[in-house]
CHARMM-style PDB file with segment names, atoms N, HN, CA, C and O in Angstrom:
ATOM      1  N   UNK     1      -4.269   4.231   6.089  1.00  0.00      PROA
ATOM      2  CA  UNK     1      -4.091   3.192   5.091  1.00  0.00      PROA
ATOM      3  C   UNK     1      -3.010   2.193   5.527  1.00  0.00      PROA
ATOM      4  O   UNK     1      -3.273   1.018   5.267  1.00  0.00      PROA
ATOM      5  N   UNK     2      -2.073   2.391   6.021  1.00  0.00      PROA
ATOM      6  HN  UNK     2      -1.859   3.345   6.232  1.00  0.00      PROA
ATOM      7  CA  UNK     2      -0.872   1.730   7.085  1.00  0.00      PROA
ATOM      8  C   UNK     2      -1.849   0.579   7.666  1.00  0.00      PROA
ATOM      9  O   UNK     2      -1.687  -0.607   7.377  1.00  0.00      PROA
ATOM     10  N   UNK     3      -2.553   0.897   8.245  1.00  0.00      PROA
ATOM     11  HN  UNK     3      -2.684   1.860   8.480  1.00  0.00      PROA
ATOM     12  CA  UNK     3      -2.856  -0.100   9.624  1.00  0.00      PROA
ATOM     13  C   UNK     3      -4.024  -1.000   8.483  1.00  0.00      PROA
ATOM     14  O   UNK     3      -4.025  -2.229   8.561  1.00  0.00      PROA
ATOM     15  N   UNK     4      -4.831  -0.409   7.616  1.00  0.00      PROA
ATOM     16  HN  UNK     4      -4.830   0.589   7.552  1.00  0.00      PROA
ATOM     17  CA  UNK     4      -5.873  -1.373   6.988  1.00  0.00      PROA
ATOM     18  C   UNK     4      -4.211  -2.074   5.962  1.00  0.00      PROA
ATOM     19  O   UNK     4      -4.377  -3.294   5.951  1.00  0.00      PROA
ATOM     20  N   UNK     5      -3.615  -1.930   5.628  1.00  0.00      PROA
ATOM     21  HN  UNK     5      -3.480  -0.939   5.636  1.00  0.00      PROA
ATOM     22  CA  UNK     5      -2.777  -2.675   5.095  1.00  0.00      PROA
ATOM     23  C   UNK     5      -1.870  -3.763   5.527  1.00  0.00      PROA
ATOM     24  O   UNK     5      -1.062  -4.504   4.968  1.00  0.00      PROA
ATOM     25  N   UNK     6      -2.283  -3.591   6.668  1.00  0.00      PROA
ATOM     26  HN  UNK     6      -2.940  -2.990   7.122  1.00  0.00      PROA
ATOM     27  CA  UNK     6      -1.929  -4.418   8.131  1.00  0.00      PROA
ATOM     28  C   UNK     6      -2.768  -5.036   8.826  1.00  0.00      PROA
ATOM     29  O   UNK     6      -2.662  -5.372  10.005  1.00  0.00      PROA
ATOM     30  N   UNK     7      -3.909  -5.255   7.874  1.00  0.00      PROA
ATOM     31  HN  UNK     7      -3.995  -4.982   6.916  1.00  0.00      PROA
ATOM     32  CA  UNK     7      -4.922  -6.248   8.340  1.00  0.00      PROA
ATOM     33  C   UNK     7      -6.094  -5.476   9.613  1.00  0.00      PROA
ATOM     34  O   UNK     7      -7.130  -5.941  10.088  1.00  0.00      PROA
ATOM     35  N   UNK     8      -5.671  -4.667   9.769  1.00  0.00      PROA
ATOM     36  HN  UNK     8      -4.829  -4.290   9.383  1.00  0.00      PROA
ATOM     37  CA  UNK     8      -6.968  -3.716  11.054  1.00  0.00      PROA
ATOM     38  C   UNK     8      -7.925  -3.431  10.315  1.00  0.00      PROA
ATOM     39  O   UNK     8      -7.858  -3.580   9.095  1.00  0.00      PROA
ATOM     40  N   UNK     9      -9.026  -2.951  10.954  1.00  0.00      PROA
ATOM     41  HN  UNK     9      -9.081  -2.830  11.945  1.00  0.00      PROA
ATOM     42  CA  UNK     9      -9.459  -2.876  10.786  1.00  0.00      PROA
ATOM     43  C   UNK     9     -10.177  -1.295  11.181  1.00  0.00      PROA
ATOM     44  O   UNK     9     -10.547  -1.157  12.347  1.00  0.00      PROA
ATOM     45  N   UNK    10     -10.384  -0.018  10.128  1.00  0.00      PROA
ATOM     46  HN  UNK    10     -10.083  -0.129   9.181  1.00  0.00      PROA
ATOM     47  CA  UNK    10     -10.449   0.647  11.164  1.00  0.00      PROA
ATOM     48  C   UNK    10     -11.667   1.815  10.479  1.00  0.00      PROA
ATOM     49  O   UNK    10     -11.900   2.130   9.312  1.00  0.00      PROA
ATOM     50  N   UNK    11     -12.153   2.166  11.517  1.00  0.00      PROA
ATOM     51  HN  UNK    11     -11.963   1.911  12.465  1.00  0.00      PROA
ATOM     52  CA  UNK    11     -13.094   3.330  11.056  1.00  0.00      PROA
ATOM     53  C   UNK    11     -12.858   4.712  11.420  1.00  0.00      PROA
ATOM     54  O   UNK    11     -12.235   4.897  12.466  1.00  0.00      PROA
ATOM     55  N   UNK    12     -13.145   5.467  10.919  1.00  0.00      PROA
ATOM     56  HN  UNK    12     -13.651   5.317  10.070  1.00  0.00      PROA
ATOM     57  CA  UNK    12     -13.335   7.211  11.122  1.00  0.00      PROA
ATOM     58  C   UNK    12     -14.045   7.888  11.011  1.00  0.00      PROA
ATOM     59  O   UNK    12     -15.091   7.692  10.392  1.00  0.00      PROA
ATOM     60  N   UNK    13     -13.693   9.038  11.635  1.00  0.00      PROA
ATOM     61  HN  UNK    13     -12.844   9.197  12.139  1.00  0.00      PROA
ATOM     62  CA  UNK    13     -14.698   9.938  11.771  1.00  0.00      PROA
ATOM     63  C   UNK    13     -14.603  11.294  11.814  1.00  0.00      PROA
ATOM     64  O   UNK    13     -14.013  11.809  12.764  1.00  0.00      PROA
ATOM     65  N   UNK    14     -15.299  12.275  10.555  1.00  0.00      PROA
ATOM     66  HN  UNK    14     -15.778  11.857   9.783  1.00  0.00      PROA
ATOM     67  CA  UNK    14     -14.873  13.665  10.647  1.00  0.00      PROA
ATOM     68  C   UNK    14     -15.208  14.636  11.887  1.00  0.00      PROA
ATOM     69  O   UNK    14     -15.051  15.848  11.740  1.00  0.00      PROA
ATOM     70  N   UNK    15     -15.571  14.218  12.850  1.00  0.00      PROA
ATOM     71  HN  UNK    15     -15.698  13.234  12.969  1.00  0.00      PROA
ATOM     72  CA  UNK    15     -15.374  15.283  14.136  1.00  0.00      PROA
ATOM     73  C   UNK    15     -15.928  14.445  15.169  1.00  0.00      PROA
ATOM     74  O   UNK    15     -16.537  13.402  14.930  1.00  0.00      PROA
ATOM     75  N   UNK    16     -15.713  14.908  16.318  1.00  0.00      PROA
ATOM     76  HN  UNK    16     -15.219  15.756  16.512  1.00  0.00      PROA
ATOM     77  CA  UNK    16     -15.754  14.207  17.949  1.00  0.00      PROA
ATOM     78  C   UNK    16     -17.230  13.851  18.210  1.00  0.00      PROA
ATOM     79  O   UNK    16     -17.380  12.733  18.704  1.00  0.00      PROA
ATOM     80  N   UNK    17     -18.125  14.418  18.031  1.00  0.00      PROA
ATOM     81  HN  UNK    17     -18.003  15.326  17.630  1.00  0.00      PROA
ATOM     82  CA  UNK    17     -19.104  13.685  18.020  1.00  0.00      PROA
ATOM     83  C   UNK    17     -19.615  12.440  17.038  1.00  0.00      PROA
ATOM     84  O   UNK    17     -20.224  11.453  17.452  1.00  0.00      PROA
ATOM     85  N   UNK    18     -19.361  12.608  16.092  1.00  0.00      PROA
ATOM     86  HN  UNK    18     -18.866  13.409  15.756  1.00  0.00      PROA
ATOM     87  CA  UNK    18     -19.601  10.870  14.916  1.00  0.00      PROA
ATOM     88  C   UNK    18     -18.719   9.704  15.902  1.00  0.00      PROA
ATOM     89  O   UNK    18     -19.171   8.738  16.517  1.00  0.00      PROA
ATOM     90  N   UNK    19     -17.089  10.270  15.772  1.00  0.00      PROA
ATOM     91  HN  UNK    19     -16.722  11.054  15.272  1.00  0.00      PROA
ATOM     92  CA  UNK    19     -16.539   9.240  16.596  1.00  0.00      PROA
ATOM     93  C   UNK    19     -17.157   8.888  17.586  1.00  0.00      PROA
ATOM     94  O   UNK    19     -17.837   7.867  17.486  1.00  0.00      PROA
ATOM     95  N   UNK    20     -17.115   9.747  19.088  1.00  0.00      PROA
ATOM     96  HN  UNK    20     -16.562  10.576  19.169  1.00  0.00      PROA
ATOM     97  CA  UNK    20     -17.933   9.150  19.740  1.00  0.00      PROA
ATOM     98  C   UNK    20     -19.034   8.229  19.708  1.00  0.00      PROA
ATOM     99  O   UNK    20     -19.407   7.402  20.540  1.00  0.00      PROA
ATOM    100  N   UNK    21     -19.502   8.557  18.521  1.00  0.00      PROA
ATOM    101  HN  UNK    21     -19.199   9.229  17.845  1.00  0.00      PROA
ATOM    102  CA  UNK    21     -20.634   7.379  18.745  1.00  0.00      PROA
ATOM    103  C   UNK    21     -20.739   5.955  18.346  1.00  0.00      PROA
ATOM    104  O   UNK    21     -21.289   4.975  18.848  1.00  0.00      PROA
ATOM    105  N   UNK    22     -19.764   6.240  16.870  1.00  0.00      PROA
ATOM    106  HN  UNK    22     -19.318   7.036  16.462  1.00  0.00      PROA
ATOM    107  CA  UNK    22     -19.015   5.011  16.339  1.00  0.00      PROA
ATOM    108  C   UNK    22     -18.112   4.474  17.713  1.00  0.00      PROA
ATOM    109  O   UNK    22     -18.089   3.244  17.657  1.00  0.00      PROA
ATOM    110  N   UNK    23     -17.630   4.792  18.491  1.00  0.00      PROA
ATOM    111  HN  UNK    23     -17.648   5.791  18.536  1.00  0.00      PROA
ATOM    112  CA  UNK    23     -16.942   4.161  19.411  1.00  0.00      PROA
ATOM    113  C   UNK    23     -17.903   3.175  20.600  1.00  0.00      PROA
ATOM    114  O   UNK    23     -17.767   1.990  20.905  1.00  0.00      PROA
ATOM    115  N   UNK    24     -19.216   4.546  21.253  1.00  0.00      PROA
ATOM    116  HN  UNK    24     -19.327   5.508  21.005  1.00  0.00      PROA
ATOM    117  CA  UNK    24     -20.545   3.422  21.536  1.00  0.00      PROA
ATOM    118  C   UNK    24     -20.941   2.147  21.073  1.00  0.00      PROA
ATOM    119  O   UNK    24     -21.062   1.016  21.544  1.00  0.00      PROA
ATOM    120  N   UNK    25     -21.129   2.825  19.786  1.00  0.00      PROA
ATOM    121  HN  UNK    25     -21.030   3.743  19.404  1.00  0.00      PROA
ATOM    122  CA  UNK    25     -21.801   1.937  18.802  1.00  0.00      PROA
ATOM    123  C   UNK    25     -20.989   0.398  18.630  1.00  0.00      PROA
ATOM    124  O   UNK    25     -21.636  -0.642  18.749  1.00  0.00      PROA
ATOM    125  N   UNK    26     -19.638   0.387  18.362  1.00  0.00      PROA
ATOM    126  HN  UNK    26     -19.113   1.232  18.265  1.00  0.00      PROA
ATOM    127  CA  UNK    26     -18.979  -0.371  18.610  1.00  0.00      PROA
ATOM    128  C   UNK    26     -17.421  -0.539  18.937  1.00  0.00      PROA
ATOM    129  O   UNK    26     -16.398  -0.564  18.253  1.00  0.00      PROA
ATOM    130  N   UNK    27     -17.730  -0.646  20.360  1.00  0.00      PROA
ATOM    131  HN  UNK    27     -18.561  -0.625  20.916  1.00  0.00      PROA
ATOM    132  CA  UNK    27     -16.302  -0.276  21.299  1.00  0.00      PROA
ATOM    133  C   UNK    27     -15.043  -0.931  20.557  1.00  0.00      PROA
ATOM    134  O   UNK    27     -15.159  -2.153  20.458  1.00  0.00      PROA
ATOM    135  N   UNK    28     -13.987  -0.455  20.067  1.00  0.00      PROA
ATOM    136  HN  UNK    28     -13.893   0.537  20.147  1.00  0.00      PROA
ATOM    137  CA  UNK    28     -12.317  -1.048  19.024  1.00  0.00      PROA
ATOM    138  C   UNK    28     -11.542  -0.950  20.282  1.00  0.00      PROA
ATOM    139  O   UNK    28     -11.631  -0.608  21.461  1.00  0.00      PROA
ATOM    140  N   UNK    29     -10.836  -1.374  19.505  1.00  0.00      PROA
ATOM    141  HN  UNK    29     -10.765  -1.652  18.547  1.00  0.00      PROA
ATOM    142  CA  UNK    29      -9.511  -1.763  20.474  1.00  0.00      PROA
ATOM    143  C   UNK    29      -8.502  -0.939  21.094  1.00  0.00      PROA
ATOM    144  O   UNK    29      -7.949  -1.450  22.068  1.00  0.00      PROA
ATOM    145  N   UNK    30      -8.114   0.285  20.734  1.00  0.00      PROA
ATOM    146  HN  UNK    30      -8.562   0.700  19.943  1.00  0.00      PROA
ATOM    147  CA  UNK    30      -7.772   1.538  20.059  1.00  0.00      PROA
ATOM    148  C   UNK    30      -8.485   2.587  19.582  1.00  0.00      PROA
ATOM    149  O   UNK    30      -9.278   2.518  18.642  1.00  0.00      PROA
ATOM    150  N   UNK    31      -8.181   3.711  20.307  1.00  0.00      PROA
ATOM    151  HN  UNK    31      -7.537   3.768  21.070  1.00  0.00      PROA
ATOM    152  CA  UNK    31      -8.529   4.835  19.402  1.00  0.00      PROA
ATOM    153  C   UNK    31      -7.242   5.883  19.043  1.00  0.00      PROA
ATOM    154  O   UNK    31      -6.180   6.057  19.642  1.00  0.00      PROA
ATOM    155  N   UNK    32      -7.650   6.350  18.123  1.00  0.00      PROA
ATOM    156  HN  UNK    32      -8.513   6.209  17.637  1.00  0.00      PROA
ATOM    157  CA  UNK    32      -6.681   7.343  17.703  1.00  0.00      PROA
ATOM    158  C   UNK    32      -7.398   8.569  18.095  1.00  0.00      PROA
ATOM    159  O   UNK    32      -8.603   8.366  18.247  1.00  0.00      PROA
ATOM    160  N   UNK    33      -6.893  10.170  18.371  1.00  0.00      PROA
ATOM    161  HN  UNK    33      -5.914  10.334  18.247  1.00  0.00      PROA
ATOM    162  CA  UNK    33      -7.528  11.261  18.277  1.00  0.00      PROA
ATOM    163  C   UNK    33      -7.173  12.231  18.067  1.00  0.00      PROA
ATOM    164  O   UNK    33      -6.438  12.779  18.888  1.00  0.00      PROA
ATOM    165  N   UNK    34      -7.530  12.865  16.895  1.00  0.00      PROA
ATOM    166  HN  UNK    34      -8.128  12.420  16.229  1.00  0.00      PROA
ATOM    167  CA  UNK    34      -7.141  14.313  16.423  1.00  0.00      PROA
ATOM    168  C   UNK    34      -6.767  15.108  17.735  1.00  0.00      PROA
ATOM    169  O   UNK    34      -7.618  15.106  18.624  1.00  0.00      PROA
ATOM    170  N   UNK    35      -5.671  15.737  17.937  1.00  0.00      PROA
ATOM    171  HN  UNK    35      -4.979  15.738  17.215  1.00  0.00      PROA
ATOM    172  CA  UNK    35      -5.485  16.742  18.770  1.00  0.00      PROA
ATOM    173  C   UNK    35      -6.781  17.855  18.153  1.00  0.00      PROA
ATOM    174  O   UNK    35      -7.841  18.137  18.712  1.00  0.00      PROA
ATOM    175  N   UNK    36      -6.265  18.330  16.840  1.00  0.00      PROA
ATOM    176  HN  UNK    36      -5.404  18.100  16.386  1.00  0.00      PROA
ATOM    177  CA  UNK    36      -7.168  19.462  16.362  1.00  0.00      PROA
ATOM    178  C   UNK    36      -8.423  19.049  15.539  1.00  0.00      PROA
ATOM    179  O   UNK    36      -8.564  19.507  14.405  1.00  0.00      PROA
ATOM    180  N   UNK    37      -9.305  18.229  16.054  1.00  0.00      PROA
ATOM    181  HN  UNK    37      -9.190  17.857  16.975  1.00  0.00      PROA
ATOM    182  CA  UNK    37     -10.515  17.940  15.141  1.00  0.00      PROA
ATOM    183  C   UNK    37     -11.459  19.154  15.013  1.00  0.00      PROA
ATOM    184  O   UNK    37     -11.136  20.024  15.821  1.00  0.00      PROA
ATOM    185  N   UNK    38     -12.405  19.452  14.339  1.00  0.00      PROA
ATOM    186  HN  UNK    38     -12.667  18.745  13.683  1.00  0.00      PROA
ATOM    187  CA  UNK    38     -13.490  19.871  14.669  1.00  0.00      PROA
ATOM    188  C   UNK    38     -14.420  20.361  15.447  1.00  0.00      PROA
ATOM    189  O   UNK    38     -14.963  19.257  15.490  1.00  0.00      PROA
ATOM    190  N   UNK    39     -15.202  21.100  16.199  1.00  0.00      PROA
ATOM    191  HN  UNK    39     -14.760  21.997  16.164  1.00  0.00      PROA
ATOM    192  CA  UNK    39     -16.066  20.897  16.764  1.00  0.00      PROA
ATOM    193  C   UNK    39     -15.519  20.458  18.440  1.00  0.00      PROA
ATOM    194  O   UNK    39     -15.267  21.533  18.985  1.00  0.00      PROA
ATOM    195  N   UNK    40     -15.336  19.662  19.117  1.00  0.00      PROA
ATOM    196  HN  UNK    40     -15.542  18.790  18.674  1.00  0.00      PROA
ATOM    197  CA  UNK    40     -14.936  19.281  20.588  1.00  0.00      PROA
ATOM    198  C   UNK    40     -13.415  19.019  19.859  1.00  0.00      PROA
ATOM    199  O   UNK    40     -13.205  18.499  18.763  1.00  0.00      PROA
ATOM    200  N   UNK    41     -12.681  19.416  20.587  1.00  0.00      PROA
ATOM    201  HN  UNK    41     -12.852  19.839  21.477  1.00  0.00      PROA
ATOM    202  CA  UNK    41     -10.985  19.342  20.298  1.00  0.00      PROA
ATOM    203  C   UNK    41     -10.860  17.689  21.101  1.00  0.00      PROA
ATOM    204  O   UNK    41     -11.777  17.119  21.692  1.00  0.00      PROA
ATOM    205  N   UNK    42      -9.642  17.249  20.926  1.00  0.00      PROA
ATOM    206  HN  UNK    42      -8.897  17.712  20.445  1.00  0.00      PROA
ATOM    207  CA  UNK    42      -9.461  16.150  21.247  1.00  0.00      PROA
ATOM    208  C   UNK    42      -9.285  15.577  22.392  1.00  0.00      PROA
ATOM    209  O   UNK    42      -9.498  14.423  22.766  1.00  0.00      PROA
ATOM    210  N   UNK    43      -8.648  17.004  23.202  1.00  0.00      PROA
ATOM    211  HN  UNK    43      -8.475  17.940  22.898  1.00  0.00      PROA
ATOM    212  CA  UNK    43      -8.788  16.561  24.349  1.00  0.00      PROA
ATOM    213  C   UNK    43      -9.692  16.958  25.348  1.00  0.00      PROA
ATOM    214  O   UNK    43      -9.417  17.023  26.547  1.00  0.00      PROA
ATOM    215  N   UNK    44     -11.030  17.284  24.714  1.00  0.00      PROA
ATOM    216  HN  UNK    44     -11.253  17.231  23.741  1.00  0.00      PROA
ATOM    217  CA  UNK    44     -12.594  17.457  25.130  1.00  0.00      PROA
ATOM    218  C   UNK    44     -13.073  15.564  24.819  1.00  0.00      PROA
ATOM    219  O   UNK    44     -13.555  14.815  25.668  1.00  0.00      PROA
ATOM    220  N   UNK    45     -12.826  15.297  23.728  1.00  0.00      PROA
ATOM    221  HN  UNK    45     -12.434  15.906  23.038  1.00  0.00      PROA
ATOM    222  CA  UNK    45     -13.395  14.201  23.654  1.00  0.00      PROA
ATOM    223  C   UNK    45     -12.803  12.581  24.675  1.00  0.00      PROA
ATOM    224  O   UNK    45     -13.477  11.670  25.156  1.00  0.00      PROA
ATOM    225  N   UNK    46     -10.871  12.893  24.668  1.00  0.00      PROA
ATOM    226  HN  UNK    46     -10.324  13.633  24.277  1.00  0.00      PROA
ATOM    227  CA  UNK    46     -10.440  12.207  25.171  1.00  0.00      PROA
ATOM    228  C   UNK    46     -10.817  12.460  26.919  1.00  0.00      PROA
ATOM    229  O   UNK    46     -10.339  11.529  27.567  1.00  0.00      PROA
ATOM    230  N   UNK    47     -11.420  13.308  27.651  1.00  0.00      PROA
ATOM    231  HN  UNK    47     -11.808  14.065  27.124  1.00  0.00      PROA
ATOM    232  CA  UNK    47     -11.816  13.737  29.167  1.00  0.00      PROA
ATOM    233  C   UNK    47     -13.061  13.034  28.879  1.00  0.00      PROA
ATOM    234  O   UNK    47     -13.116  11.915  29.389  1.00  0.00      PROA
ATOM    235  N   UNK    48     -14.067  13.394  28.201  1.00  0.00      PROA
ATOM    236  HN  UNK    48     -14.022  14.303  27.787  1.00  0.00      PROA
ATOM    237  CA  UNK    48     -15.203  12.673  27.909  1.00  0.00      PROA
ATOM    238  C   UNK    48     -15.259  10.866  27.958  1.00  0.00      PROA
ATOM    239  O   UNK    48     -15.967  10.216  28.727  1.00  0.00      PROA
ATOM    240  N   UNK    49     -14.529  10.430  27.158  1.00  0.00      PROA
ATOM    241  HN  UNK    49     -13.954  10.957  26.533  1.00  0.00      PROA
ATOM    242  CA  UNK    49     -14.461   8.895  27.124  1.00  0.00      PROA
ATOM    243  C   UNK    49     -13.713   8.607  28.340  1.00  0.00      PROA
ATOM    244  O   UNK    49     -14.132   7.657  29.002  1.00  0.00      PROA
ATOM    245  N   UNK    50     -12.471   9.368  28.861  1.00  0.00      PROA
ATOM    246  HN  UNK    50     -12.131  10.139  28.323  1.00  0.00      PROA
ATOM    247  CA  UNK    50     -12.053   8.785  30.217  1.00  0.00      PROA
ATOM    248  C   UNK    50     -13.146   8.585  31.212  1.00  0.00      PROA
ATOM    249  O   UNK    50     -13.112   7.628  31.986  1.00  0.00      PROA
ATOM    250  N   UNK    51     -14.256   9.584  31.218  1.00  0.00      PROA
ATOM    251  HN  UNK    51     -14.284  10.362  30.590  1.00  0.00      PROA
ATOM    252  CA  UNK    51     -15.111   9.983  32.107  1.00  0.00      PROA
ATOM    253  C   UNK    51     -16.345   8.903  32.239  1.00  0.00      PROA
ATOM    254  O   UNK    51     -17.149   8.850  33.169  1.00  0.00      PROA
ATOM    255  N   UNK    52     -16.303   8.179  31.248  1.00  0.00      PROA
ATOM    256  HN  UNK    52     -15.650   8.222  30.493  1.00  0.00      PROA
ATOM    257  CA  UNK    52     -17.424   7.275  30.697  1.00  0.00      PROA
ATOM    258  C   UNK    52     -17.005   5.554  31.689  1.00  0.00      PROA
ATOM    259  O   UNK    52     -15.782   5.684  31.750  1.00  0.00      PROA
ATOM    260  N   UNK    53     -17.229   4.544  32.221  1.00  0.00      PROA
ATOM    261  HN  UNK    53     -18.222   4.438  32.172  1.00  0.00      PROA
ATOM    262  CA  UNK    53     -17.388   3.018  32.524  1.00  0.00      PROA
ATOM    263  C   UNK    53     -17.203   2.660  31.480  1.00  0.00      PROA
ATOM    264  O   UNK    53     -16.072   2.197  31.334  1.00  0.00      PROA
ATOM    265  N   UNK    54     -17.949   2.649  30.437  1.00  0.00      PROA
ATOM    266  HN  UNK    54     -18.868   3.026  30.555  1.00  0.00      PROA
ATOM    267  CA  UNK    54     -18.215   1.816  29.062  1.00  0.00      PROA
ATOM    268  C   UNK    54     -16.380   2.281  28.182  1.00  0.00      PROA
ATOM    269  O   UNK    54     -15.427   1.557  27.893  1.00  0.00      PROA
ATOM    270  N   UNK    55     -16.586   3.621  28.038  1.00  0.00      PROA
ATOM    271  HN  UNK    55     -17.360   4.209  28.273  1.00  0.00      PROA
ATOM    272  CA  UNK    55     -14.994   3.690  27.523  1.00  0.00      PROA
ATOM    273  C   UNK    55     -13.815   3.645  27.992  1.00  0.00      PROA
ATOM    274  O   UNK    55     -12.834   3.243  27.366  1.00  0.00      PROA
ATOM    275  N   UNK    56     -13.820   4.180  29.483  1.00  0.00      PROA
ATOM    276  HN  UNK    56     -14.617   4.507  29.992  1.00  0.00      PROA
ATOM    277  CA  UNK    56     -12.330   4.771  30.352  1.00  0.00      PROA
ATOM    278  C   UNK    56     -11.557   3.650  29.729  1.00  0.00      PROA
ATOM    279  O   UNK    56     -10.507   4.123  29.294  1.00  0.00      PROA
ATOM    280  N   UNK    57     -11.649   2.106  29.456  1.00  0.00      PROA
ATOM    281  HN  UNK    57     -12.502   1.721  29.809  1.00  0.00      PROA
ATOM    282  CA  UNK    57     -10.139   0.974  29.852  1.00  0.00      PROA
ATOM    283  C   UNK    57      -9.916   1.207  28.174  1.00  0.00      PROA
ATOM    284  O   UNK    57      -8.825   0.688  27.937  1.00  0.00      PROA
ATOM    285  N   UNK    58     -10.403   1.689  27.080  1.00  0.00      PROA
ATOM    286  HN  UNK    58     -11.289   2.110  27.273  1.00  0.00      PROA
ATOM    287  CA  UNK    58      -9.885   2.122  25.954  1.00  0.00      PROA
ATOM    288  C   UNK    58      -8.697   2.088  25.686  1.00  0.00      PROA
ATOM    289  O   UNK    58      -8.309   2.797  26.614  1.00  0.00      PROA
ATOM    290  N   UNK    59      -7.610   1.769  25.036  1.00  0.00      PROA
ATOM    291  HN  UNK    59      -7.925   1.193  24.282  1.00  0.00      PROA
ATOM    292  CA  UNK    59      -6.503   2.561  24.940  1.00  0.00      PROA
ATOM    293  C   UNK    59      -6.558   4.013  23.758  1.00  0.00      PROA
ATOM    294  O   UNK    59      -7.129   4.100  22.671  1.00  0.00      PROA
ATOM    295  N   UNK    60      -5.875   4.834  24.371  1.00  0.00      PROA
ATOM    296  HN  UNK    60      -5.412   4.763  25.255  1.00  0.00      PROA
ATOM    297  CA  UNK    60      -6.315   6.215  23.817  1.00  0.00      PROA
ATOM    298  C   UNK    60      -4.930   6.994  23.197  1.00  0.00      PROA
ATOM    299  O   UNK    60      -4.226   7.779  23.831  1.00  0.00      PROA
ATOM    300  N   UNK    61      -4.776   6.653  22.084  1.00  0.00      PROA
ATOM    301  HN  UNK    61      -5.348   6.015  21.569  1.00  0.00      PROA
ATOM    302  CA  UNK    61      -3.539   7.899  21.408  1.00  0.00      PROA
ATOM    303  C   UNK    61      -4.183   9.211  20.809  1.00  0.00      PROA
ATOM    304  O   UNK    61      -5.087   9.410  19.997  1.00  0.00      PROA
ATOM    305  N   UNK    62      -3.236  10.128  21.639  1.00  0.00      PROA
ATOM    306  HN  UNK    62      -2.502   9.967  22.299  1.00  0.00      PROA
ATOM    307  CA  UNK    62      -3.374  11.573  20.880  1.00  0.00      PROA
ATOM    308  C   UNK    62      -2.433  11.614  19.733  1.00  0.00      PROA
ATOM    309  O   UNK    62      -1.407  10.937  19.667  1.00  0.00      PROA
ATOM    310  N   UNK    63      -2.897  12.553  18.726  1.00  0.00      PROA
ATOM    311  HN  UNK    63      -3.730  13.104  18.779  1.00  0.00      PROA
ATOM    312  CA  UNK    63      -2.612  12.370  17.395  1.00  0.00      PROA
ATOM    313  C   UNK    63      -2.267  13.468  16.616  1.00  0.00      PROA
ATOM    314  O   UNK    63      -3.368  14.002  16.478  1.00  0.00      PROA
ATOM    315  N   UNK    64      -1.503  14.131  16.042  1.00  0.00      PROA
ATOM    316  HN  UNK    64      -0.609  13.698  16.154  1.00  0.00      PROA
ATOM    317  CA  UNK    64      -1.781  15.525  15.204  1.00  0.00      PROA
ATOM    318  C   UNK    64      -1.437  15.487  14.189  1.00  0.00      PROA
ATOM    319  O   UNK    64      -0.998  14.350  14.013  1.00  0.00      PROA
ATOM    320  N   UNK    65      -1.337  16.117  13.229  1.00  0.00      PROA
ATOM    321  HN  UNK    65      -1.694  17.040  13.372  1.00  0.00      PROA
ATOM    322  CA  UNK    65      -0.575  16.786  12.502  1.00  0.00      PROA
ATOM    323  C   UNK    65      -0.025  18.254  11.949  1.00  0.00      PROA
ATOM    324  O   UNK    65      -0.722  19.268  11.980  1.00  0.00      PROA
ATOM    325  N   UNK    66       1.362  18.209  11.427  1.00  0.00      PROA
ATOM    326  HN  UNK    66       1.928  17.385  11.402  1.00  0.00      PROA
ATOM    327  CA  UNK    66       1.745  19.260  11.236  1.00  0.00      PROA
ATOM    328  C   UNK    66       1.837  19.947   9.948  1.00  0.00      PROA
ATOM    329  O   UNK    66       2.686  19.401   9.244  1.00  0.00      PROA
ATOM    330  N   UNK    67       1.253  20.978   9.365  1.00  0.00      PROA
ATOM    331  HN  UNK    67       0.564  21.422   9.938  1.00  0.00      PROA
ATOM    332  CA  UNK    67       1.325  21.366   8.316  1.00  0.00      PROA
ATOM    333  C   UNK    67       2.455  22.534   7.729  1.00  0.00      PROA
ATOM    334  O   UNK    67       2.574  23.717   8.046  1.00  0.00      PROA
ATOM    335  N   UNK    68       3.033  21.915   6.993  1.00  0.00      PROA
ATOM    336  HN  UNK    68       2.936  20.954   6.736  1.00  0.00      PROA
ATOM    337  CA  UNK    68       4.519  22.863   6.770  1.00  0.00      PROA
ATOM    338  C   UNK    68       4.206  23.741   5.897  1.00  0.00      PROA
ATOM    339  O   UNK    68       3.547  23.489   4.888  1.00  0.00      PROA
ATOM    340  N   UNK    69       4.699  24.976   6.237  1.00  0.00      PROA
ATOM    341  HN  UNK    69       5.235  25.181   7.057  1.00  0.00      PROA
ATOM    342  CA  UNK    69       4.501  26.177   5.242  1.00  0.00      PROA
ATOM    343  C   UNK    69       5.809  26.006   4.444  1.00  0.00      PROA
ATOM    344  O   UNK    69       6.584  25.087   4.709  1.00  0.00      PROA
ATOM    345  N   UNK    70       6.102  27.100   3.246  1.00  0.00      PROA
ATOM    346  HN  UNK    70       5.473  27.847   3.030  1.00  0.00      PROA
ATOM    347  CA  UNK    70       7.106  26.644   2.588  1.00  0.00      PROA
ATOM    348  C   UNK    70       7.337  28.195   2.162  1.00  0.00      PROA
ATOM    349  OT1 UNK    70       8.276  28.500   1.426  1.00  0.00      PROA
TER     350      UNK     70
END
């Protein structure tokens, strides 16, 4: 919500394959990537798009979060 409040524009996706394809579908400027998504972990997907012509010049942030016990 940060960055659409900042005028971006941005889409998501609940696991590494949707993204991926939303990223095909239409290459952004940026990606962000769950360290711990779903299904292909992030840095299955981030080896994948390096591996790709169409994606490698991407810029690519790894991403997580931490969940605090209490």
């Amino acid at each position: 919500s940060i960055l659409e409040e900042n005028g971006f524009v941005v889409r998501t996706a609940n696991e590494a394959a949707t993204g991926e394809q939303l990223i095909r579908d239409e290459p952004p400027d940026i990606i962000l990537i769950d360290l711990m998504m779903p299904g292909r972990t992030g840095i299955q997907l981030f080896t994948r798009l390096r591996g790709d012509a169409a994606t490698r010049d991407i810029p690519m942030v790894m991403v997580t979060g931490i969940k605090e016990h209490s």
